[in-house]
TIGU-553417 format. One line per 10 residues: number of its first residue (from 1); their letters; for each residue y negated, x negated, z of C-alpha. Coordinates in Angstrom, 1 decimal, decimal comma. Example, Ala and Ser with C-alpha at 12.3 -4.5 7.8 and 13.67 -1.06 7.14 Angstrom:
<dokes>
1	as	4,5/-12,3/7,8 ~ 1,1/-13,7/7,1
</dokes>
This chain:
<dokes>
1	xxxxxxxxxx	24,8/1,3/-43,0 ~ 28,6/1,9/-44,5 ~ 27,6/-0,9/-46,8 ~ 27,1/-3,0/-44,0 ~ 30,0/-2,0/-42,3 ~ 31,9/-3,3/-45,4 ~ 30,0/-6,4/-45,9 ~ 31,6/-6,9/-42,0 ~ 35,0/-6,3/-42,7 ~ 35,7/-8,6/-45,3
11	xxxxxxxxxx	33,9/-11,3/-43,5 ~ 36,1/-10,9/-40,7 ~ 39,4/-12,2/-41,4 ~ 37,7/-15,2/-42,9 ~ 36,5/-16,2/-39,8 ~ 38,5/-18,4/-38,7 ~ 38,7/-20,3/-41,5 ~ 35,0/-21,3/-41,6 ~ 35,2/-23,5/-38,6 ~ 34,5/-27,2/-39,5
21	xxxxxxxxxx	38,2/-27,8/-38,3 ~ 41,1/-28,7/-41,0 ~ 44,6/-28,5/-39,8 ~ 45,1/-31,6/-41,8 ~ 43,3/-33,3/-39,3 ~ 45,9/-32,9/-36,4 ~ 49,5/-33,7/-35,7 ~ 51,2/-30,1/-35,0 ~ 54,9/-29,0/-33,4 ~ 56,8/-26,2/-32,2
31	xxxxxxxxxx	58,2/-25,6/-28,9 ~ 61,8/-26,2/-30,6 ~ 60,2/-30,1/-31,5 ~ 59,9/-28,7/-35,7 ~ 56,5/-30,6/-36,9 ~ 53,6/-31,0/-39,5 ~ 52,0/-34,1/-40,1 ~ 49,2/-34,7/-42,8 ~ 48,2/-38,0/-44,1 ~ 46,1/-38,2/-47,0
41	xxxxxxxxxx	47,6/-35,9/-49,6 ~ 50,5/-36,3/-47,9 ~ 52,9/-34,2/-45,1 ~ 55,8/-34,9/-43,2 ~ 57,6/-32,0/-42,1 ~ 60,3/-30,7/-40,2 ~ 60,8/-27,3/-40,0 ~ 64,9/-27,0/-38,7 ~ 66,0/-30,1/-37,7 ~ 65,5/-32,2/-41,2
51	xxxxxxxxxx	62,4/-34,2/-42,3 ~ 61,0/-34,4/-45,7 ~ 57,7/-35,7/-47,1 ~ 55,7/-33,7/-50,1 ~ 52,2/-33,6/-51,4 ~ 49,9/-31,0/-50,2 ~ 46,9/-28,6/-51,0 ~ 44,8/-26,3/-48,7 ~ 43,6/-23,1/-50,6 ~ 41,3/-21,6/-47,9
61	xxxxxxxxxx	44,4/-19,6/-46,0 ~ 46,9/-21,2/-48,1 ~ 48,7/-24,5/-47,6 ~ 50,7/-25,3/-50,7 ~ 53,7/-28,3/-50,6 ~ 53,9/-29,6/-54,6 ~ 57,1/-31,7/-55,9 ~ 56,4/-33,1/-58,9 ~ 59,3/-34,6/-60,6 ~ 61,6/-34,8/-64,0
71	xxxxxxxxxx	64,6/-34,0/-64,9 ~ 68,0/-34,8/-66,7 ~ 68,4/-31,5/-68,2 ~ 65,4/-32,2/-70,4 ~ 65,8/-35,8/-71,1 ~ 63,1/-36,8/-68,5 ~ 60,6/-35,5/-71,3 ~ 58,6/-32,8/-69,0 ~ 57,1/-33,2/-65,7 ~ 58,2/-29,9/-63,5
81	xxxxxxxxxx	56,0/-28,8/-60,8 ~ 57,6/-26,7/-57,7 ~ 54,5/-25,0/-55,4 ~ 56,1/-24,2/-51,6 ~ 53,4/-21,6/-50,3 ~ 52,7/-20,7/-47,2 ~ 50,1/-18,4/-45,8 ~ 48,0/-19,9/-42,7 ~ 48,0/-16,8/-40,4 ~ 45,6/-18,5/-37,8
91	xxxxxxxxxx	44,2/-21,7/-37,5 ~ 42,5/-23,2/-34,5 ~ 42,0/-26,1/-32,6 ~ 45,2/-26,2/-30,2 ~ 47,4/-23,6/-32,3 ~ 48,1/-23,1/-35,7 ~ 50,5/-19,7/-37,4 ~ 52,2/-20,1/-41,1 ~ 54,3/-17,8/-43,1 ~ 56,5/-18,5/-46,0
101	xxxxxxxxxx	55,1/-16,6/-48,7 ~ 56,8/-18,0/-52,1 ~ 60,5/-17,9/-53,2 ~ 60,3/-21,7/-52,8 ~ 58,7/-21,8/-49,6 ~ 61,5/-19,2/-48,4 ~ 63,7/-21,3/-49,3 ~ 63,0/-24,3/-47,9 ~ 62,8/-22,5/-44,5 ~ 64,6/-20,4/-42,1
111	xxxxxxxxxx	62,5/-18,3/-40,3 ~ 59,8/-15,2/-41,3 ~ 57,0/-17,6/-39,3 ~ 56,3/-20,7/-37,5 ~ 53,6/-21,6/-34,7 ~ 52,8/-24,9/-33,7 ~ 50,6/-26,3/-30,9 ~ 48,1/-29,5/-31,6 ~ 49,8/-32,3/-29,7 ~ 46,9/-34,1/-28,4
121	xxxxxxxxxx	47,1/-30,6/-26,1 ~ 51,1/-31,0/-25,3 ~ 50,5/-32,8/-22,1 ~ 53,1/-32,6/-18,8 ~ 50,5/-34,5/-16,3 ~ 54,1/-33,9/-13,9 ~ 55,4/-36,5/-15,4 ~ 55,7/-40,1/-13,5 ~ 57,9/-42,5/-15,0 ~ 59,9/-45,1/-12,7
131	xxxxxxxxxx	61,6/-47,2/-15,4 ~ 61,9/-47,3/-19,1 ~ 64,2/-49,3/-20,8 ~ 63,9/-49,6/-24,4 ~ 66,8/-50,6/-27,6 ~ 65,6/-51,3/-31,2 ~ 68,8/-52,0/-33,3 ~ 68,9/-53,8/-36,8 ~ 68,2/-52,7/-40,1 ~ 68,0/-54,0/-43,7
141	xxxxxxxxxx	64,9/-55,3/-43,2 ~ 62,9/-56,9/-41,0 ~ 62,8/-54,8/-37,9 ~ 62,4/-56,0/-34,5 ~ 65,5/-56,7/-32,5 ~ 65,0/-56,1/-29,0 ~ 65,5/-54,8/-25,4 ~ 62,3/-54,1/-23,3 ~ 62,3/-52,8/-20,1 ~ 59,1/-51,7/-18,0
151	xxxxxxxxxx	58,9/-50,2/-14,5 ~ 56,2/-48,2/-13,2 ~ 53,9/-51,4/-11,5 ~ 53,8/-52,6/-15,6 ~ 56,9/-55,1/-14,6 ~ 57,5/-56,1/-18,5 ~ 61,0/-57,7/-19,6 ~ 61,7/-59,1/-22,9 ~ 64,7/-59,8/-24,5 ~ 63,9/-61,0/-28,0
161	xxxxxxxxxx	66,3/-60,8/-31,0 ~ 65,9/-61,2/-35,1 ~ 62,6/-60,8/-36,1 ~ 60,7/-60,9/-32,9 ~ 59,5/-64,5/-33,1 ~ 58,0/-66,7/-31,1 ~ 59,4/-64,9/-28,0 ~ 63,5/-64,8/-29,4 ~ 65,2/-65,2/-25,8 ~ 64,2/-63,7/-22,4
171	xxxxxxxxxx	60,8/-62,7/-21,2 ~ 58,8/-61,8/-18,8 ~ 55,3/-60,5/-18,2 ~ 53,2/-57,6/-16,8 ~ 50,9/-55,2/-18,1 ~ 47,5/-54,6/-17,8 ~ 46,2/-51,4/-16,1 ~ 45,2/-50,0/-19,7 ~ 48,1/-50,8/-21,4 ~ 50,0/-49,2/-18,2
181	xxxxxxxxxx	47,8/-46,2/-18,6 ~ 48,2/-45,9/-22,7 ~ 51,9/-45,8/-21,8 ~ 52,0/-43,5/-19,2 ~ 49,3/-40,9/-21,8 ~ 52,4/-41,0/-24,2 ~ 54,7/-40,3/-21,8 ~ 53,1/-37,4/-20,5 ~ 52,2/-36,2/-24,7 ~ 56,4/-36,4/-25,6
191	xxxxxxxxxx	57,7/-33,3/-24,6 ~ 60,3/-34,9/-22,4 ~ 61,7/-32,0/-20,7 ~ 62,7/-30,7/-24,0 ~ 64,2/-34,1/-25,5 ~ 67,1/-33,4/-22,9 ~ 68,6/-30,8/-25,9 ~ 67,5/-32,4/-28,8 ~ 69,3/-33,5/-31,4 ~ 68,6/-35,3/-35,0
201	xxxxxxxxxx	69,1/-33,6/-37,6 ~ 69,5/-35,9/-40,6 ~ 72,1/-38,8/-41,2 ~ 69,1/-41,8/-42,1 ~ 70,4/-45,0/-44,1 ~ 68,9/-48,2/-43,2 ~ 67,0/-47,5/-40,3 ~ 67,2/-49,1/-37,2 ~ 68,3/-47,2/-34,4 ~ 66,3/-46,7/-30,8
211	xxxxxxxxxx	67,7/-45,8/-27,5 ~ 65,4/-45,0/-24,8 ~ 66,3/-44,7/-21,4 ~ 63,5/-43,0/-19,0 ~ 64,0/-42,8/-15,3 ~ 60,5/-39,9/-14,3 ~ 60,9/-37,7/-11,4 ~ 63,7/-38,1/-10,2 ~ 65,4/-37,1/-14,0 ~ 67,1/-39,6/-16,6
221	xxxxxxxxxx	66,6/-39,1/-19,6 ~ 68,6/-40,8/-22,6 ~ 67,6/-40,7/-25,9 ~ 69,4/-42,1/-29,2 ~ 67,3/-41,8/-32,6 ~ 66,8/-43,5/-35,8 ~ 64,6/-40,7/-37,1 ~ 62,4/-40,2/-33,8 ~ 60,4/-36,9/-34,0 ~ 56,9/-36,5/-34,3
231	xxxxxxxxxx	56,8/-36,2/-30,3 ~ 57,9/-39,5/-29,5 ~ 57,3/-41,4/-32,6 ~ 53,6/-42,5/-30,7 ~ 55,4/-43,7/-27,6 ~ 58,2/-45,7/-29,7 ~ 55,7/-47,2/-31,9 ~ 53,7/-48,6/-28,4 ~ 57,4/-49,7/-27,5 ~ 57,6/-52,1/-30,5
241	xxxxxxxxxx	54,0/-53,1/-30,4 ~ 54,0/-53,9/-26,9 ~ 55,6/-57,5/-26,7 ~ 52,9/-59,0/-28,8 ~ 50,1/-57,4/-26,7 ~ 51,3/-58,7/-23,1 ~ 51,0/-62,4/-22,0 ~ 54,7/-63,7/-21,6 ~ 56,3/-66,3/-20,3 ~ 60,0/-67,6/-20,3
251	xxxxxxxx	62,5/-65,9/-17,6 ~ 65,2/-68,4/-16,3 ~ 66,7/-65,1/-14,2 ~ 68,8/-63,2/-15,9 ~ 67,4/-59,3/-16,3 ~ 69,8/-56,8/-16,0 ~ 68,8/-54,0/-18,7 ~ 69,7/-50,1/-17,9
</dokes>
């Protein structure tokens, strides 16, 4: 029977780990808007307010960051290997624990421990939106230049810059119920509430910059970003897709733009 008991005990705290579930599979942040997200053998992070990229591993309750790079001091001759550790405390569905556990990993980090919630399950249903105006600035590339502004009927105004052809001038259109609803399921999935005291934390070269004005329950909510965080970067991507998906036609009135 103490045999048994044994057998039990060590079985136990790999549990949770034996789930068919693989927290590379999900898009993860903390209530102060930090973030995980893993694509292919990659993650972006953002632990305190600056984003990086790295390879990644998961060792059963380990998930291991990897640079691999060379160096000056040895003529470029060797390929160095730097292993950021960090022990998954618990791992479910809708929450997800990890602890710095390596010199590196310490680091790189600022606090003893980090939680993060699954953001497919960070949803305000509170949230109704009356207008949304929408900025994409310029970059090196080929970034659209634009203004959009929607209202809560799926009113759609387009005023095309660089890089948005055909529609370069003003537009108009409207929404489909769908589209209206995919909108409004971002909104309610950005963490709004807590945008009003966010603030980026890297300086990013060549990358366009978005302002988003939101007009929701009777709040207004401004938000100025060339680095978006992982909350918002769904509802900002919609925002540039969205005047190729929407039927438009020319507007001979001037729109006035919040």
């Amino acid at each position: 029977m103490n045999k048994f008991l044994v057998v039990i005990a060590l079985l136990i705290p790999c549990l949770s780990f034996a789930q068919p579930f693989h927290i590379d599979s999900a898009k993860w942040i903390s209530n102060d808007l930090g973030y995980l997200s893993f694509y292919q053998d990659e993650v972006k992070f953002n632990f305190d307010g600056n984003e990086d990229f790295k390879r990644f591993r998961l060792s059963h309750d380990t998930l291991m960051m990897v640079d691999t790079y060379t160096t000056s001091a040895d003529k470029f001759a060797l390929t160095h290997i730097d292993l950021f550790k960090f022990f998954i405390q618990h791992a479910g569905d809708s929450s997800l624990t990890i602890k710095p556990v390596n010199d590196k990993a310490k680091k790189l980090v600022r606090k003893s421990s980090y939680q993060f919630k699954n953001l497919k399950y960070c949803i305000d249903s509170t949230i109704k939106f009356k207008r949304l105006t929408f900025t994409a600035g310029w970059c090196m590339g080929t970034c659209p230049i634009m203004k959009i502004d929607i209202d809560n009927t799926g009113k759609f105004y387009l005023e095309g810059n660089n890089n948005t052809e055909p529609f370069t001038g003003s537009f108009k259109g409207q929404l489909s119920n769908i589209q209206l609803d995919t909108l409004n399921y971002f909104l309610q999935h950005s963490e709004l509430k807590k945008m009003f005291s966010w603030k980026q934390g890297n300086v990013v070269m060549d990358a366009p910059n978005y302002r988003l004005t939101i007009s929701y329950n009777n709040q207004k909510l401004l938000i100025e970003t060339n680095e978006p965080p992982l909350n918002v970067s769904d509802l900002i991507n919609f925002l540039l897709r969205s005047y190729k998906n929407v039927t438009l036609v020319h507007d001979n009135v001037k729109h006035s733009f919040d």
